[in-house]
PDB file of N, CA, C and O in Angstrom:
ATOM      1  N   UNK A   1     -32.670   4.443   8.792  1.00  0.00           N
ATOM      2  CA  UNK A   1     -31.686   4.207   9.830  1.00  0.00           C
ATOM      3  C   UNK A   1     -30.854   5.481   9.992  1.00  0.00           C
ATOM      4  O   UNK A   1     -30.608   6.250   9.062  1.00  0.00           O
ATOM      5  N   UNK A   2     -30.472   5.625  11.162  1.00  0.00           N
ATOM      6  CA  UNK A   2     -29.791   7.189  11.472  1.00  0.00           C
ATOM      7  C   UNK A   2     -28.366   7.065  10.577  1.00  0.00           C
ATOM      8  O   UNK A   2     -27.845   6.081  10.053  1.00  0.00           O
ATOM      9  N   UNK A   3     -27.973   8.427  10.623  1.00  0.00           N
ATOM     10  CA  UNK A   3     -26.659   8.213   9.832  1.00  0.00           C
ATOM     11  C   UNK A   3     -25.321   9.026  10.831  1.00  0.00           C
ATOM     12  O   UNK A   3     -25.698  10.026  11.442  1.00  0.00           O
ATOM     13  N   UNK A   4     -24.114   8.704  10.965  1.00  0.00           N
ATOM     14  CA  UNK A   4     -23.455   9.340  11.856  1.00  0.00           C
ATOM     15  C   UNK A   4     -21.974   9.797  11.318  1.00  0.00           C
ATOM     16  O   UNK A   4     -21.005   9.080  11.069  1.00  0.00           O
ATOM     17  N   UNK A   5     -22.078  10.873  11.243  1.00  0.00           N
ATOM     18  CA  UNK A   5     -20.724  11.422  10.658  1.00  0.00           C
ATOM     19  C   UNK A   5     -19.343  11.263  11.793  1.00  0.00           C
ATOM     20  O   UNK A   5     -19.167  11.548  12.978  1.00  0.00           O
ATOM     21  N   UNK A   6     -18.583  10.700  10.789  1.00  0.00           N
ATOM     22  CA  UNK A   6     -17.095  10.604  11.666  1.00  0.00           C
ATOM     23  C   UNK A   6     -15.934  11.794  11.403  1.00  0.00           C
ATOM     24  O   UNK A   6     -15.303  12.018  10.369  1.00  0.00           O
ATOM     25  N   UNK A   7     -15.880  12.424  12.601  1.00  0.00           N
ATOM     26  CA  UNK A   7     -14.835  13.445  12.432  1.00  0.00           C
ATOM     27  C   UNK A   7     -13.511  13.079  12.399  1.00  0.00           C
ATOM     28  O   UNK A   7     -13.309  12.245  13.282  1.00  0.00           O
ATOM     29  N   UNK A   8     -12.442  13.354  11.721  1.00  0.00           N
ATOM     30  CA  UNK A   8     -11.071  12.858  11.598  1.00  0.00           C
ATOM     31  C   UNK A   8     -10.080  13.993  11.335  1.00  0.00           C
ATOM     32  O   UNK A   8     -10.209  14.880  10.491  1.00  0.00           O
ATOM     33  N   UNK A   9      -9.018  13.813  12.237  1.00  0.00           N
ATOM     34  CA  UNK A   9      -7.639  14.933  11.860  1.00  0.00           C
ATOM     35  C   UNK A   9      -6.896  14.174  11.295  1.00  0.00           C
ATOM     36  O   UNK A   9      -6.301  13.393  12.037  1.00  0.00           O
ATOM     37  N   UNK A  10      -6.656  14.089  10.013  1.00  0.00           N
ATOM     38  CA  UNK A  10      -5.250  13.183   9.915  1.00  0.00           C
ATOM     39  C   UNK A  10      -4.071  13.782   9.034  1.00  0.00           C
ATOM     40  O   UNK A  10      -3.620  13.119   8.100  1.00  0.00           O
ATOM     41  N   UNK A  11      -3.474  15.311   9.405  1.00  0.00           N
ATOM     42  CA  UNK A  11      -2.503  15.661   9.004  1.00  0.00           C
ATOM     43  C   UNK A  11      -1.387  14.494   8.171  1.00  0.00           C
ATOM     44  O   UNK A  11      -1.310  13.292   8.428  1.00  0.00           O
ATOM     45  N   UNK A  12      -0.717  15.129   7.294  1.00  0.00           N
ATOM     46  CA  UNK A  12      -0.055  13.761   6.487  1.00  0.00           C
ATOM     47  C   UNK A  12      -0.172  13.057   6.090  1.00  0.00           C
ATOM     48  O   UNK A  12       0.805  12.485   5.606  1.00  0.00           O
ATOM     49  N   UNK A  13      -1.518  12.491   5.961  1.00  0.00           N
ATOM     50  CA  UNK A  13      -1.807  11.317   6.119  1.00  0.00           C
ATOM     51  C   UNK A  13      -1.608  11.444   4.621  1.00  0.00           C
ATOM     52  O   UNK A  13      -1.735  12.585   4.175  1.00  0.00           O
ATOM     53  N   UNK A  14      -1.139   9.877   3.242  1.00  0.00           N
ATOM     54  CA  UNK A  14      -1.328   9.771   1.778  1.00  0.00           C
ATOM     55  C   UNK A  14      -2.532   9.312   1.781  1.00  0.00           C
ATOM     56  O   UNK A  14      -3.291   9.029   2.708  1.00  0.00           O
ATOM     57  N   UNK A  15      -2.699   9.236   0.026  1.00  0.00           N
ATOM     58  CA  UNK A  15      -3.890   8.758  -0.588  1.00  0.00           C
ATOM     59  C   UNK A  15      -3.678   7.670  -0.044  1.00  0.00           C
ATOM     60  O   UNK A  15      -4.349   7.501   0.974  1.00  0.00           O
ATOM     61  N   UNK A  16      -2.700   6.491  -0.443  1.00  0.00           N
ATOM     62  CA  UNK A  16      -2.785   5.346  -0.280  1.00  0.00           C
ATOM     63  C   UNK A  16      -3.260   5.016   1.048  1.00  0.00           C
ATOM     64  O   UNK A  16      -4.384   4.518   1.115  1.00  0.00           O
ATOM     65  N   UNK A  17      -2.486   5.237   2.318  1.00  0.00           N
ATOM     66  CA  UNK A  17      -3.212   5.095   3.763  1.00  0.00           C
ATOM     67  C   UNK A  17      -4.656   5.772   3.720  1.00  0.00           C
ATOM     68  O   UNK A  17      -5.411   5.047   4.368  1.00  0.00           O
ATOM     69  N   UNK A  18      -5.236   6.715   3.287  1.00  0.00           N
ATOM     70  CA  UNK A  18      -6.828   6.977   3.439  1.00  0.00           C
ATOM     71  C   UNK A  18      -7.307   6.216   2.791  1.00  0.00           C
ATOM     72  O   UNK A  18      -8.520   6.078   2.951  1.00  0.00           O
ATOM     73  N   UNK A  19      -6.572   5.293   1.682  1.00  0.00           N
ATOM     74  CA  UNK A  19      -7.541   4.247   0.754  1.00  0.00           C
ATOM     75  C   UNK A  19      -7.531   2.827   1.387  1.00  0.00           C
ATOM     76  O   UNK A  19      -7.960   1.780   0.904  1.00  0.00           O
ATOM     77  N   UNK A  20      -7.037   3.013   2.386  1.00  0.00           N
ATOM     78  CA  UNK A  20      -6.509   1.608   3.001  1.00  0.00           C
ATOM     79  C   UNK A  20      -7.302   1.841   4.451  1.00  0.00           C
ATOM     80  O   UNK A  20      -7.770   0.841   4.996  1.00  0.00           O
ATOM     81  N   UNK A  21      -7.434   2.942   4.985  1.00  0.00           N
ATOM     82  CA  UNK A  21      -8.344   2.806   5.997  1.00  0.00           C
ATOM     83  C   UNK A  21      -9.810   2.990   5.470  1.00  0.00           C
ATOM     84  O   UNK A  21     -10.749   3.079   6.261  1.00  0.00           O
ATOM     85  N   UNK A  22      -9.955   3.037   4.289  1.00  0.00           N
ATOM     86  CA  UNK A  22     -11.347   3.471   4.003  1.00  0.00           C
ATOM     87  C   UNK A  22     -11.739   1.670   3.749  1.00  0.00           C
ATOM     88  O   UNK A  22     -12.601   1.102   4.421  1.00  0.00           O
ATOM     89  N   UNK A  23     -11.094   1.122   2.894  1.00  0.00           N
ATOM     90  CA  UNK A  23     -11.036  -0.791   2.718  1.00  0.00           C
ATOM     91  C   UNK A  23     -11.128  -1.205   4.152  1.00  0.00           C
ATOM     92  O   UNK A  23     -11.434  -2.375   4.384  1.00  0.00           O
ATOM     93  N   UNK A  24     -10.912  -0.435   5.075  1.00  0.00           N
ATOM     94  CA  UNK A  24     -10.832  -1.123   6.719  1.00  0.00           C
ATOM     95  C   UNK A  24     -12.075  -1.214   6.857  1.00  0.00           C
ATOM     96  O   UNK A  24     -12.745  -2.211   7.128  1.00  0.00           O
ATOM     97  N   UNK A  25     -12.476   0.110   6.620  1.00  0.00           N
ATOM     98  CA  UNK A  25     -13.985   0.727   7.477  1.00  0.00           C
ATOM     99  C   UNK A  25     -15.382  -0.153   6.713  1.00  0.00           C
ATOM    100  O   UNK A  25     -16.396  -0.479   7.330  1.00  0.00           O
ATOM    101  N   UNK A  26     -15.117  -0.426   5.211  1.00  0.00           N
ATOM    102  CA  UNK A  26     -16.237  -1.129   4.629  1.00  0.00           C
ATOM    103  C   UNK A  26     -15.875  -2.746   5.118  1.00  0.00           C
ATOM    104  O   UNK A  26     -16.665  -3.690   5.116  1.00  0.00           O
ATOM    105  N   UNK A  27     -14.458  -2.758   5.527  1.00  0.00           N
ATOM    106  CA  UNK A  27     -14.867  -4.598   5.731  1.00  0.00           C
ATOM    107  C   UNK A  27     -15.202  -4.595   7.214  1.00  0.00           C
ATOM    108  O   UNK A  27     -15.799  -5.564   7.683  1.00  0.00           O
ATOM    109  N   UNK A  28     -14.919  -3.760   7.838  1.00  0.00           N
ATOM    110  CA  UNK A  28     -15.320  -3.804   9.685  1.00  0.00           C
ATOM    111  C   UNK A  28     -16.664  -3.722   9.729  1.00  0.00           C
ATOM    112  O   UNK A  28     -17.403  -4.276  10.542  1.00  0.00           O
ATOM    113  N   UNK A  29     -17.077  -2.740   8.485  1.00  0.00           N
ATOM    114  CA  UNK A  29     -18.912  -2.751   8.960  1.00  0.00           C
ATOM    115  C   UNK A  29     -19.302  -3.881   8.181  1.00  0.00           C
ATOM    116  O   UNK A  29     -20.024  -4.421   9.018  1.00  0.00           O
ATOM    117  N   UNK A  30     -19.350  -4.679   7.117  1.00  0.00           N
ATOM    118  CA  UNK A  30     -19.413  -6.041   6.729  1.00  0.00           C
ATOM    119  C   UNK A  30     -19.239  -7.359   8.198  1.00  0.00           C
ATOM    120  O   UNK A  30     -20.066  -8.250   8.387  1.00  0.00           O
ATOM    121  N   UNK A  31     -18.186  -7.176   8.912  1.00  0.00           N
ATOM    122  CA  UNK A  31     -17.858  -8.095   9.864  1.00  0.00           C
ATOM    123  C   UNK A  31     -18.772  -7.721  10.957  1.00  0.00           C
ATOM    124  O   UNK A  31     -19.530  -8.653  11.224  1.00  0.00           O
ATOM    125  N   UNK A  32     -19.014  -6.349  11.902  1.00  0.00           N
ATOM    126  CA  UNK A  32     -19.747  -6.221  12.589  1.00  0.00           C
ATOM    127  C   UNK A  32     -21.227  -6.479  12.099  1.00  0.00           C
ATOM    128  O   UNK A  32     -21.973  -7.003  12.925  1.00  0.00           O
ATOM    129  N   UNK A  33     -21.644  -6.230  11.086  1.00  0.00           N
ATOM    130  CA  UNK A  33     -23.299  -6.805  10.511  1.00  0.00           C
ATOM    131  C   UNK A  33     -23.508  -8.100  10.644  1.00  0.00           C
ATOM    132  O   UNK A  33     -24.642  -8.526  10.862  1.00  0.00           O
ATOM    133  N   UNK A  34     -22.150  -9.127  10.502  1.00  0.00           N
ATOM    134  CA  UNK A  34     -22.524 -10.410  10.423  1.00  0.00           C
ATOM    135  C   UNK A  34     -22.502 -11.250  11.530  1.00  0.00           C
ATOM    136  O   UNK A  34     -22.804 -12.434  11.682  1.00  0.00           O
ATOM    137  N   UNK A  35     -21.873  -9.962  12.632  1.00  0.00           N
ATOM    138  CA  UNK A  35     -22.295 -10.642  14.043  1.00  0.00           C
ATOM    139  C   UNK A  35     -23.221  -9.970  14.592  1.00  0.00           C
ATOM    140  O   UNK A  35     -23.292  -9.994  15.820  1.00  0.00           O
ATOM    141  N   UNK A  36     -24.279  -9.108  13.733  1.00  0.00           N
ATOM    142  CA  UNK A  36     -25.587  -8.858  14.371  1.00  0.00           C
ATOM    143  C   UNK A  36     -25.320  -7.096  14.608  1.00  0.00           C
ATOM    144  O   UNK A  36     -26.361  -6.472  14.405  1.00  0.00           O
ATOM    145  N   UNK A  37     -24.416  -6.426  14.901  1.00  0.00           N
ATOM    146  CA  UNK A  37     -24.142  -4.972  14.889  1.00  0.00           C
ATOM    147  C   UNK A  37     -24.382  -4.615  13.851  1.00  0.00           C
ATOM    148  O   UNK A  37     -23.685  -5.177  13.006  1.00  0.00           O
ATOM    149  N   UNK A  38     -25.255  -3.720  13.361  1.00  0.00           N
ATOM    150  CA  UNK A  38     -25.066  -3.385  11.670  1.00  0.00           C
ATOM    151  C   UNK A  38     -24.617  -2.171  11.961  1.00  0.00           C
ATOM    152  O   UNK A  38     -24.690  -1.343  12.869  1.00  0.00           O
ATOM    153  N   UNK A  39     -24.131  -2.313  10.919  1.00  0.00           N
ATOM    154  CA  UNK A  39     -23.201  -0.529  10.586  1.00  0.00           C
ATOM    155  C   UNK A  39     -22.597  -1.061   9.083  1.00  0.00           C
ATOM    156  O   UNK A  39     -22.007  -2.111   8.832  1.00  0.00           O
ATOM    157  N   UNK A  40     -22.963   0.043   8.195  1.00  0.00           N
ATOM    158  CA  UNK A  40     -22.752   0.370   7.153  1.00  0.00           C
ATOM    159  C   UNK A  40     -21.875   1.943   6.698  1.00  0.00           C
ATOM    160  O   UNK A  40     -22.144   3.139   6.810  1.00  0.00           O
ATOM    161  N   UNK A  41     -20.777   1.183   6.172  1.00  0.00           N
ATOM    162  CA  UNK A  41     -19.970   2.646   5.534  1.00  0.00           C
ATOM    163  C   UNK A  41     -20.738   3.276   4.409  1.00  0.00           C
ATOM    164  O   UNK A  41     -21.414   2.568   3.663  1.00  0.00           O
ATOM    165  N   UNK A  42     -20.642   4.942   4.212  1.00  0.00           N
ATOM    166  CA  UNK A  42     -21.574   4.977   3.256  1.00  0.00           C
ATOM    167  C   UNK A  42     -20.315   5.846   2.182  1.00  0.00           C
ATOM    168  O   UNK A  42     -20.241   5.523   0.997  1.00  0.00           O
ATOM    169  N   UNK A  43     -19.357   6.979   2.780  1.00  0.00           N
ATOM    170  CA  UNK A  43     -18.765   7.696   1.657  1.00  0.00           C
ATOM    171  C   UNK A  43     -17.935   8.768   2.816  1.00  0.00           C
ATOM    172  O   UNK A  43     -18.467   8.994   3.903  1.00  0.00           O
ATOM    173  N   UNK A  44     -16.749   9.312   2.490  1.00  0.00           N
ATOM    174  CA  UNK A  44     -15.809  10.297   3.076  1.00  0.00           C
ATOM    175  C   UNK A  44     -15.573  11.332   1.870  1.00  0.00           C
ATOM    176  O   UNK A  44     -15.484  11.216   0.648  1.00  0.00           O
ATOM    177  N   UNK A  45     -15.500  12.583   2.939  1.00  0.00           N
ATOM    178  CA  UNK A  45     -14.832  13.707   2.086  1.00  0.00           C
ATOM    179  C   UNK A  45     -13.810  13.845   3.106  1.00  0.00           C
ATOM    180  O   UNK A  45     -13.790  13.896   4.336  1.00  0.00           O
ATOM    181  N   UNK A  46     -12.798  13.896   1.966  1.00  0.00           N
ATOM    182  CA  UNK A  46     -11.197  14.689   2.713  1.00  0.00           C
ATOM    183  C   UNK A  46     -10.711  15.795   2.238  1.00  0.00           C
ATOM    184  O   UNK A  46     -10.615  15.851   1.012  1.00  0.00           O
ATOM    185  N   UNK A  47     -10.210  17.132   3.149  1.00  0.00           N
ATOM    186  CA  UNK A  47      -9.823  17.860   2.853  1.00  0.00           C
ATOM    187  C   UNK A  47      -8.334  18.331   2.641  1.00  0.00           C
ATOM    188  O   UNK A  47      -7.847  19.042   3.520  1.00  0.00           O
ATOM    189  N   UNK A  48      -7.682  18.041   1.702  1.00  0.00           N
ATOM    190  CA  UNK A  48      -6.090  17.648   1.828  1.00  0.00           C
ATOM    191  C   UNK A  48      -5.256  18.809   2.771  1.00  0.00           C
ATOM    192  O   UNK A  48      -4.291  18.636   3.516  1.00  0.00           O
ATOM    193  N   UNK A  49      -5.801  19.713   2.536  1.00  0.00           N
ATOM    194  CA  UNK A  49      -4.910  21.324   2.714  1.00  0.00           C
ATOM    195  C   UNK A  49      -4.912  21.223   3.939  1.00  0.00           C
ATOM    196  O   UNK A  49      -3.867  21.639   4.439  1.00  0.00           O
ATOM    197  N   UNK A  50      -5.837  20.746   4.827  1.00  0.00           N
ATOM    198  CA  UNK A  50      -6.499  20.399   6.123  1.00  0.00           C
ATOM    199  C   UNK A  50      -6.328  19.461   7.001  1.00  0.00           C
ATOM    200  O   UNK A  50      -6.874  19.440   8.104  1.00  0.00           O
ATOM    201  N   UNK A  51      -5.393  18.448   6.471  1.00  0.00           N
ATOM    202  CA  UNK A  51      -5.806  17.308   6.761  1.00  0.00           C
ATOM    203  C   UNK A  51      -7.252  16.705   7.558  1.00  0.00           C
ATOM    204  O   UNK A  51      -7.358  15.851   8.439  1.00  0.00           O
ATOM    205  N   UNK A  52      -8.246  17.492   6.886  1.00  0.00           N
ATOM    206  CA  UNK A  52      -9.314  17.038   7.668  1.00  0.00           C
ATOM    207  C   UNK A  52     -10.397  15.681   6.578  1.00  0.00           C
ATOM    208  O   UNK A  52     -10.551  15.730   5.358  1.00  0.00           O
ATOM    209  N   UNK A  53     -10.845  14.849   7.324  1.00  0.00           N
ATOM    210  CA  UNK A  53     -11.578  14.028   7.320  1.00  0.00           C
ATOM    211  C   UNK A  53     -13.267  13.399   7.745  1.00  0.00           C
ATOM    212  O   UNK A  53     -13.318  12.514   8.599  1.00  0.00           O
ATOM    213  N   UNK A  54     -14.290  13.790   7.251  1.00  0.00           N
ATOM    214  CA  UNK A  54     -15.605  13.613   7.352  1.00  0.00           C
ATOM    215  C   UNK A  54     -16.171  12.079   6.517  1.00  0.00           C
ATOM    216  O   UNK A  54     -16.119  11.986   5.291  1.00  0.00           O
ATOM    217  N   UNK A  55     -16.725  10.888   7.456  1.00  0.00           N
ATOM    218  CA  UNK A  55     -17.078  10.012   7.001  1.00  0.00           C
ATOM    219  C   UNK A  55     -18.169   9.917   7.367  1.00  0.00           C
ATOM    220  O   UNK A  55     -18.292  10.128   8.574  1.00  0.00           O
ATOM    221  N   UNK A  56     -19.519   9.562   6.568  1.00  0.00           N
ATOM    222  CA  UNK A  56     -20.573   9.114   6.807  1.00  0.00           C
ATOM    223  C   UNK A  56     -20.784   7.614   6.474  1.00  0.00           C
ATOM    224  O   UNK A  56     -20.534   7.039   5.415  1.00  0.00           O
ATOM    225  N   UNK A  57     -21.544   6.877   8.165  1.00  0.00           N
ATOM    226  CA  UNK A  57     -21.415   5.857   8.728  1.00  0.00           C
ATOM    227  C   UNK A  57     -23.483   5.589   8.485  1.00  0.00           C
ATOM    228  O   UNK A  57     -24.261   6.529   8.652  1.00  0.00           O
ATOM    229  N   UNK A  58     -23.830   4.536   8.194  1.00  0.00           N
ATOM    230  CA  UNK A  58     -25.321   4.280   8.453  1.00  0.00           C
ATOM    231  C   UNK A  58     -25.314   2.925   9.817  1.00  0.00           C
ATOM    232  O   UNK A  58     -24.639   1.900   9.910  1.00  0.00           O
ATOM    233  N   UNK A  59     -26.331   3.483  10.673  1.00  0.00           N
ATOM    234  CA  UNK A  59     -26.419   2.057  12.144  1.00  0.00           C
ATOM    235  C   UNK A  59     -27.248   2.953  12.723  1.00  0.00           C
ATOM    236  O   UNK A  59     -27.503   4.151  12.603  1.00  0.00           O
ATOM    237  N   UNK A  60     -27.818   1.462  13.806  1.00  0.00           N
ATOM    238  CA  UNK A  60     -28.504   1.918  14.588  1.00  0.00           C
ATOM    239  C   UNK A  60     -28.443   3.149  15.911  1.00  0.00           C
ATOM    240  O   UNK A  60     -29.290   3.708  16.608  1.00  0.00           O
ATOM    241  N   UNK A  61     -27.038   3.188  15.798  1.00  0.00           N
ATOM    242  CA  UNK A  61     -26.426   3.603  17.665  1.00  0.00           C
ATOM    243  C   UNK A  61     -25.021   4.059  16.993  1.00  0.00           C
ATOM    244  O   UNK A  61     -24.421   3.645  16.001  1.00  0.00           O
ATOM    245  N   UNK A  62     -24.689   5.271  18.114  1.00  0.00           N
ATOM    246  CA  UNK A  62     -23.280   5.482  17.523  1.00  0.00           C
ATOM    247  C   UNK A  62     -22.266   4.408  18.062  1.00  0.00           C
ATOM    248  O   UNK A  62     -21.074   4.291  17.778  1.00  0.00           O
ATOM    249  N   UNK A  63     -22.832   3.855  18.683  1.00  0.00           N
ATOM    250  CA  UNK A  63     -21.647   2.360  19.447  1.00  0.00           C
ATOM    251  C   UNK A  63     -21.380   1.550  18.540  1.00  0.00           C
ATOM    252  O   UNK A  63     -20.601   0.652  18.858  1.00  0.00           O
ATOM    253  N   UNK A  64     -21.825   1.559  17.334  1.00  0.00           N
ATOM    254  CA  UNK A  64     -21.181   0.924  16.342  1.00  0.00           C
ATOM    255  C   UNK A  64     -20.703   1.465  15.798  1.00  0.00           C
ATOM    256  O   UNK A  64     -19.527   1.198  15.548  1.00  0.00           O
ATOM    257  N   UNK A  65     -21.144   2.240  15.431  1.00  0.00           N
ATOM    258  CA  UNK A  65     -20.023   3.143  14.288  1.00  0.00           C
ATOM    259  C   UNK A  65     -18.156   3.397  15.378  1.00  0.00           C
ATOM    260  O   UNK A  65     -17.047   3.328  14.848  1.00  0.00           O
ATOM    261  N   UNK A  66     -18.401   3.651  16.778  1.00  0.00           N
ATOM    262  CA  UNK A  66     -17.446   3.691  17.659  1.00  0.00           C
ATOM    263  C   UNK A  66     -16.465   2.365  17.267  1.00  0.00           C
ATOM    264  O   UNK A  66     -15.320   2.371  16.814  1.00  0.00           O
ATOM    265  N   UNK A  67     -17.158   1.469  17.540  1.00  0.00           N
ATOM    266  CA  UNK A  67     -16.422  -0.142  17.698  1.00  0.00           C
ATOM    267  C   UNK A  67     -16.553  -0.155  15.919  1.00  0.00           C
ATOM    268  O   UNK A  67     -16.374  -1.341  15.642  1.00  0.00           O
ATOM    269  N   UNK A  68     -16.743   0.482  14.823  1.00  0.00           N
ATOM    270  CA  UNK A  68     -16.651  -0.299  13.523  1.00  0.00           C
ATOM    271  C   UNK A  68     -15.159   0.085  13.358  1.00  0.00           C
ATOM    272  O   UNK A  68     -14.299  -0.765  13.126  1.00  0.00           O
ATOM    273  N   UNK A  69     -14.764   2.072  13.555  1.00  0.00           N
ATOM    274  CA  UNK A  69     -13.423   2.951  13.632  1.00  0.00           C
ATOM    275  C   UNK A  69     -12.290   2.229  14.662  1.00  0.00           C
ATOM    276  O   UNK A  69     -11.112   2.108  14.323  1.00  0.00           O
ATOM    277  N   UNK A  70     -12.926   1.663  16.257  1.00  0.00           N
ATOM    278  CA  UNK A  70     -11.933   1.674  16.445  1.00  0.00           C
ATOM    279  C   UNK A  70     -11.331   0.015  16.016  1.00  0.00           C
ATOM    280  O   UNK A  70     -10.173  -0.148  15.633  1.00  0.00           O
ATOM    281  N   UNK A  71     -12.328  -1.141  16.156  1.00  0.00           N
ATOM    282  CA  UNK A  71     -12.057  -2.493  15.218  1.00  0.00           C
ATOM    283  C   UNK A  71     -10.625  -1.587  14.093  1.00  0.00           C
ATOM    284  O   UNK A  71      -9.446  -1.713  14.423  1.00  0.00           O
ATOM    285  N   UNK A  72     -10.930  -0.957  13.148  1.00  0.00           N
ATOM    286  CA  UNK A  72     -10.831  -0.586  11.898  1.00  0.00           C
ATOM    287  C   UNK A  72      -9.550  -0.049  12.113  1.00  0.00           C
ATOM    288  O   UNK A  72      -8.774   0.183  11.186  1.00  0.00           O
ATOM    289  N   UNK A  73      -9.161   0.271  13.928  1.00  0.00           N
ATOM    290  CA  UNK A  73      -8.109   1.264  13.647  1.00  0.00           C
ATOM    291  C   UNK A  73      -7.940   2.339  13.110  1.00  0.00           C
ATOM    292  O   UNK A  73      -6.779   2.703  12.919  1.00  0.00           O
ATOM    293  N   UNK A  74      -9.164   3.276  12.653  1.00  0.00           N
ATOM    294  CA  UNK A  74      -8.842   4.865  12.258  1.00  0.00           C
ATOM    295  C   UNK A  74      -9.017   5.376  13.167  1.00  0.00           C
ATOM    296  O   UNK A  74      -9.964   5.105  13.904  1.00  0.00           O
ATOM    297  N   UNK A  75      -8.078   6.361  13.424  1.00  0.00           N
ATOM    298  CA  UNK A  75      -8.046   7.569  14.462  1.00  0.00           C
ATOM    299  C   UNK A  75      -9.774   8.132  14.346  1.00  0.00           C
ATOM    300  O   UNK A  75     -10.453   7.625  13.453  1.00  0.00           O
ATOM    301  N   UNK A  76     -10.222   8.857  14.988  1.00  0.00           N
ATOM    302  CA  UNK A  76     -11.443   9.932  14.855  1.00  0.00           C
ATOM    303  C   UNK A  76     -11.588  10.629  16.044  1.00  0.00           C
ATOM    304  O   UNK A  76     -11.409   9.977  17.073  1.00  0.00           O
ATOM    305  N   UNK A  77     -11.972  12.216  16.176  1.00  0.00           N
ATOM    306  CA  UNK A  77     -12.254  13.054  17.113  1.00  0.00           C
ATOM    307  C   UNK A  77     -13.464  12.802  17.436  1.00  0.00           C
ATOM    308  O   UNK A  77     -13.742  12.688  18.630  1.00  0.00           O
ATOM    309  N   UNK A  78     -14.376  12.669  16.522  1.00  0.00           N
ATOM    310  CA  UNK A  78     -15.938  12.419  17.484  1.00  0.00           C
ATOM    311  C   UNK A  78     -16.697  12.192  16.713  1.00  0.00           C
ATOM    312  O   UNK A  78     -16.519  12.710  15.610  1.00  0.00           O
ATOM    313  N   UNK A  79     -17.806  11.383  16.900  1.00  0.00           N
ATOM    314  CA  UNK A  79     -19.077  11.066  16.203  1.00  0.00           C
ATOM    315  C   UNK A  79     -20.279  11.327  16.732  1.00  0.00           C
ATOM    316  O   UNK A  79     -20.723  10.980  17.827  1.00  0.00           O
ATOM    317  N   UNK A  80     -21.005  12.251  15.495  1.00  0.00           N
ATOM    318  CA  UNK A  80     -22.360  13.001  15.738  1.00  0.00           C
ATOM    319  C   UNK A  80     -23.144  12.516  14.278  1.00  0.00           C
ATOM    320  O   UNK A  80     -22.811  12.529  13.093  1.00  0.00           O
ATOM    321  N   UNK A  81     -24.646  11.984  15.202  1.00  0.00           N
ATOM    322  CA  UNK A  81     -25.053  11.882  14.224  1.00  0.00           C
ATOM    323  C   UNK A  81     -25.507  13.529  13.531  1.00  0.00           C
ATOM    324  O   UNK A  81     -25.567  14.686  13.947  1.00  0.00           O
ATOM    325  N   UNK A  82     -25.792  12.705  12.092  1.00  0.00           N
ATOM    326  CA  UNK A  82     -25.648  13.354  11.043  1.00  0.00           C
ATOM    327  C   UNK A  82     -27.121  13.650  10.008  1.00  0.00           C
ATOM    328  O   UNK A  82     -27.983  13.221  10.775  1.00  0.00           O
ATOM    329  N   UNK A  83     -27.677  13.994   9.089  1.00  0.00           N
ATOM    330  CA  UNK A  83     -28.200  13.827   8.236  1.00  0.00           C
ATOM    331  C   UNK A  83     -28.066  14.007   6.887  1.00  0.00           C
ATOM    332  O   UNK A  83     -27.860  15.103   6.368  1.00  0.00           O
ATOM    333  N   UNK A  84     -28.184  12.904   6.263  1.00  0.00           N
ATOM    334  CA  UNK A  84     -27.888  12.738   4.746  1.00  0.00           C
ATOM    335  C   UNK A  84     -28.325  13.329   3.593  1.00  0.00           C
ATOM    336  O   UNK A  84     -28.953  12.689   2.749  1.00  0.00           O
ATOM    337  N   UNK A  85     -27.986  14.778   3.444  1.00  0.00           N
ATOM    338  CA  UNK A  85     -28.533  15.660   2.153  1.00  0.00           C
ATOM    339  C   UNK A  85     -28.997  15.318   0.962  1.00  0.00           C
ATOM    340  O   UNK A  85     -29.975  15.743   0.348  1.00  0.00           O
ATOM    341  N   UNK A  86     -27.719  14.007   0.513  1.00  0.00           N
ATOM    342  CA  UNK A  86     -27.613  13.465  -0.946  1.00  0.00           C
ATOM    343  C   UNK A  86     -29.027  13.764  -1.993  1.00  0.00           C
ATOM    344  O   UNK A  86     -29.938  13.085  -1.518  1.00  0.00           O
ATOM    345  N   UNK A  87     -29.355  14.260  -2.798  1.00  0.00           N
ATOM    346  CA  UNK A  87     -30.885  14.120  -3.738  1.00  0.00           C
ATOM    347  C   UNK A  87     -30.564  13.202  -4.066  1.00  0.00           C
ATOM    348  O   UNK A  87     -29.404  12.847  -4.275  1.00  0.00           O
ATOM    349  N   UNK A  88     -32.183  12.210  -4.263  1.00  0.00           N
ATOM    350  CA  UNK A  88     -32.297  11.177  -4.967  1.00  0.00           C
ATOM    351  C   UNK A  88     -32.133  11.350  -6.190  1.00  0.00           C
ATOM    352  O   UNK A  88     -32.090  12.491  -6.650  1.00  0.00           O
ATOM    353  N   UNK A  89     -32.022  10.364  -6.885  1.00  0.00           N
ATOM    354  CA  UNK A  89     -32.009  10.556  -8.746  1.00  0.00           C
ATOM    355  C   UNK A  89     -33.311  10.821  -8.993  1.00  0.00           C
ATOM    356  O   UNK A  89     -34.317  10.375  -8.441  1.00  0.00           O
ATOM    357  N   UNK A  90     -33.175  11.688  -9.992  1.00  0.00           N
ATOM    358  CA  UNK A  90     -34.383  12.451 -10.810  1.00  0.00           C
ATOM    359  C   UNK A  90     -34.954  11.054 -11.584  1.00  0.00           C
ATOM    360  O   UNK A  90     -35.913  11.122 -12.352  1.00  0.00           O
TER     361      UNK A  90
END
């Protein structure tokens, strides 16, 4: 399934609010799957100094991942899909 990275500015933003929109984003893609949209959260890197924000999203279409952020209420500049580097375990 494609994977789609979410771009995010969020100057200021605390740990606690990025840990609280990140609890958004895994229960929005839980709720959108169970009405048939799948979208799966997979993992974010944040850059503090930056306030910058990179989340990788798994779905079919970026229209979910769109409607999982904005359901979810996180801000984001744009979503492109992506591809997932991660190595498998040895």
């Amino acid at each position: 399934m494609p994977v789609y990275m979410v771009e995010r500015e969020l100057p200021g933003i605390t740990m606690e609010q990025l840990a609280s929109a990140q609890k958004r984003a895994i229960q929005m893609g839980h709720q959108l799957t169970a009405e048939g949209r799948e979208v799966r959260y997979i993992r974010s890197m944040f850059v503090p100094a930056e306030g910058r924000c990179m989340c990788l999203f798994e779905a079919p279409n970026p229209e979910n991942v769109r409607e999982a952020n904005e359901r979810a209420e996180i801000p984001f500049s744009r979503i492109v899909q992506a591809e997932d580097l991660t190595p498998a375990a040895a």
